[in-house]
C-alpha positions in Angstrom: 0.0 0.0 0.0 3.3 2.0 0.5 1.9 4.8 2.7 4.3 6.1 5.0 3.6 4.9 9.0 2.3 7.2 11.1 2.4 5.4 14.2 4.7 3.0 15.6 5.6 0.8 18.7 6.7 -2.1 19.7 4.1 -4.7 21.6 4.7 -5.0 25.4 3.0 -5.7 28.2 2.0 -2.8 28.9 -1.1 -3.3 26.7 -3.2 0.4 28.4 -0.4 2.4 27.1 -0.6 0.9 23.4 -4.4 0.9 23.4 -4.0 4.7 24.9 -2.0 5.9 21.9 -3.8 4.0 18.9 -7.1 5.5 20.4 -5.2 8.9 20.2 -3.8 8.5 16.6 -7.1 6.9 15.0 -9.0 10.0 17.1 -7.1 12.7 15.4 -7.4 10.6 12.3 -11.0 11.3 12.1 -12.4 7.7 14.0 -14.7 8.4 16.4 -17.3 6.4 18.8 -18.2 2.7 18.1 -15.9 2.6 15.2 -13.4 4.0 17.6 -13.9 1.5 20.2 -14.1 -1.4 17.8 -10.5 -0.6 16.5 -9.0 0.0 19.9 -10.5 -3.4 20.9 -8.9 -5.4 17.8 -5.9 -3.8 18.6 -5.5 -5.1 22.2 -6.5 -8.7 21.1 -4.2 -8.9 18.4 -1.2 -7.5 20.7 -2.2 -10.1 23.5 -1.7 -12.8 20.8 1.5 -11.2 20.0 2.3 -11.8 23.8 1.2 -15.2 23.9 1.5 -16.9 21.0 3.4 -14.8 19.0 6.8 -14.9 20.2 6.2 -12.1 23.1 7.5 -9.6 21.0 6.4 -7.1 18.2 5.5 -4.6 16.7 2.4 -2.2 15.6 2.4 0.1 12.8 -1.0 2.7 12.3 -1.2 4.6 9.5 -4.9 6.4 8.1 -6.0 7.7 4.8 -9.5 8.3 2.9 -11.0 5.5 3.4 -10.0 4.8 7.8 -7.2 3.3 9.9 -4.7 0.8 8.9 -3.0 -1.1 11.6 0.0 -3.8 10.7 0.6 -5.8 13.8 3.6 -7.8 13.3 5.4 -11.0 15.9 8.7 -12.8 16.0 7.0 -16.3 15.5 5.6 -16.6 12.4 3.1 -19.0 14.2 -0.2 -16.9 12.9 -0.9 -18.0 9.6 -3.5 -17.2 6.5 -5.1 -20.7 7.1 -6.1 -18.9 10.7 -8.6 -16.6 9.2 -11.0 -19.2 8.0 -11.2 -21.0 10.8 -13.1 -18.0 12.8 -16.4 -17.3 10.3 -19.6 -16.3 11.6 -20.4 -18.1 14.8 -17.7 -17.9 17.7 -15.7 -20.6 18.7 -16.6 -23.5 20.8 -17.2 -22.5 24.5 -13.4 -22.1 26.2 -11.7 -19.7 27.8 -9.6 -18.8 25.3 -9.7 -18.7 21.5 -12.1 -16.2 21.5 -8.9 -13.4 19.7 -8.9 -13.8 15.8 -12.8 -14.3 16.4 -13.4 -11.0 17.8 -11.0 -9.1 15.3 -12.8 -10.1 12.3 -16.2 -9.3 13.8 -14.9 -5.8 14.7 -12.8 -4.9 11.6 -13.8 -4.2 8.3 -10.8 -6.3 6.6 -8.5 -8.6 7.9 -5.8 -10.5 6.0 -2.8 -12.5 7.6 0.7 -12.8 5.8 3.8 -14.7 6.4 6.2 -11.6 7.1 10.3 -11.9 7.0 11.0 -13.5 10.9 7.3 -13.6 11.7 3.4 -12.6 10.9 2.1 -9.8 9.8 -2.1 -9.4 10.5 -3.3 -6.3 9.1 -6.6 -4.9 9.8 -8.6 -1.8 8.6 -11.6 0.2 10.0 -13.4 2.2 8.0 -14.4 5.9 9.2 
């Protein structure tokens, strides 16, 4: 898409202070109530599978244009894969405690794609304004 990243930080555990500044960069970006909260939400359960399946380290890239919010979210792993994506359609997963991540992200966001990226995953998702 080559646009130039507007935001970007890596993926600790301190998971308030990321949510806190992608709420602040897709605000002044023009997002705004539920759409608003929806992104912030995908973004915290992509960045705690970063923390627990993912390697425990990454990264997040935002960037926003016309059309909404961009967010690259990237791990060390290279465990996530595009044969994920499928697996989490309409109806949520079986009753668990956990599982519930990739489910939620797609319900929330307006596209989601999943790539193999050089030393990991890269799972982009975009929210229209």
């Amino acid at each position: 898409m080559g646009e130039e990243t507007a935001l970007r930080c890596s993926i600790t555990t301190d998971l308030g202070q990321l949510r806190d500044q992608v709420r602040a960069f897709a605000a002044a970006a023009g997002l705004s109530g539920a759409r608003l909260d929806d992104l912030v939400i995908a973004v915290n359960e992509a960045a705690d599978n970063v923390l627990e399946h993912g390697g425990g380290g990454g990264t997040l890239g935002a960037r926003a244009d016309e059309y909404g919010v961009w967010i690259d979210v990237t791990d060390i792993s290279g465990t996530l894969t595009p044969a994920h994506l499928p697996r989490y359609g309409a109806e949520p997963p079986p009753a668990a405690s956990r599982g519930y991540g990739l489910w939620i992200i797609r319900r929330l966001c307006d596209e989601v794609s999943v790539e193999q990226a050089a030393g990991g995953s890269l799972l982009r998702m975009h929210v229209r304004y």
